[in-house]
N, C-alpha and C positions, 0 to 999 in steps of 0.2 A: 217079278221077272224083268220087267222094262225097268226097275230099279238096279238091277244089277246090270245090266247093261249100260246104262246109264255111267255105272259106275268104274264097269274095264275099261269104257269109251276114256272115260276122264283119267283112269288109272295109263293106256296107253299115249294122252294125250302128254302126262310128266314124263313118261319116259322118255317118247321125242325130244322135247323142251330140254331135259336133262342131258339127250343124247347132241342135240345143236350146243350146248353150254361148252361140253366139249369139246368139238370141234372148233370153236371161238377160241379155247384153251390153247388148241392144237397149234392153230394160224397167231398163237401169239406169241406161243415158243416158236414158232420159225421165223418171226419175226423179229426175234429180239436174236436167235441166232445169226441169221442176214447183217444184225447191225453189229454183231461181234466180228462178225468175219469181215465186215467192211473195216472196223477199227484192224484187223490183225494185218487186211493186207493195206493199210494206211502205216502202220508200224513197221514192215515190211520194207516199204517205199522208201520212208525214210531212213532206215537200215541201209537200202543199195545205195540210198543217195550221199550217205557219210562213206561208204567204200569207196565210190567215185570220186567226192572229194579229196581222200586219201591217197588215190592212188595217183590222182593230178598233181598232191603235194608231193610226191617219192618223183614223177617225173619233172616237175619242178629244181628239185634239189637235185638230180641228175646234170641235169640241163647247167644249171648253177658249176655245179663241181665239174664238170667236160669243161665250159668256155675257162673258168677259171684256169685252170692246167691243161689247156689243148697243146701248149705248146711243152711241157715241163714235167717233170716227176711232180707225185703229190703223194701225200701222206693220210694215214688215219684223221690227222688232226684237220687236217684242211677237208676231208671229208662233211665230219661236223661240225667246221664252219662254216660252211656252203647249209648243212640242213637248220643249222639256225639261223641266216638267213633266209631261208625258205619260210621257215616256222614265224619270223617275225611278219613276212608279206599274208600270214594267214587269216590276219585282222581285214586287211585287205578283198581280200576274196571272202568273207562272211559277212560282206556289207550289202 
């Protein structure tokens, strides 16, 4: 009889063991989830930070094509040549 006691002792003893093993399991998938969602919202980041960029280049080339014709008619064409000179100052600002 003390043999088999002996024996559920040691038989409930794996299953705790088994049961922590898990739980280690658990805290390491959320850990490895934590480090996804830190990459997704670093990917994020730099997604709004290229809109911003973009959107500094559109007021740029605004800015460009107004002073150029503030005083005069202006055309399609003169439109995009004000955004290529925008586009060539973009080296510029990625420095």
């Amino acid at each position: 009889m003390c043999i088999d006691v002996v024996q559920v002792c040691i038989d409930v003893v794996q299953v705790c063991i088994d049961a922590v093993q898990v739980c280690i399991d658990v805290v390491q998938v959320c850990i490895d989830a934590v480090q996804v969602c830190t990459d997704v919202v670093q990917v994020c980041t730099d997604v709004v930070q290229v809109c911003i960029d973009t959107v500094q280049v559109c007021i740029d080339v605004v800015q460009v094509y107004m002073k150029r014709h503030q005083f005069g008619s202006a055309t399609t064409d003169d439109l995009w040549h004000a955004l290529s000179s925008v586009s060539c100052m973009c080296s510029y600002y990625n420095k």
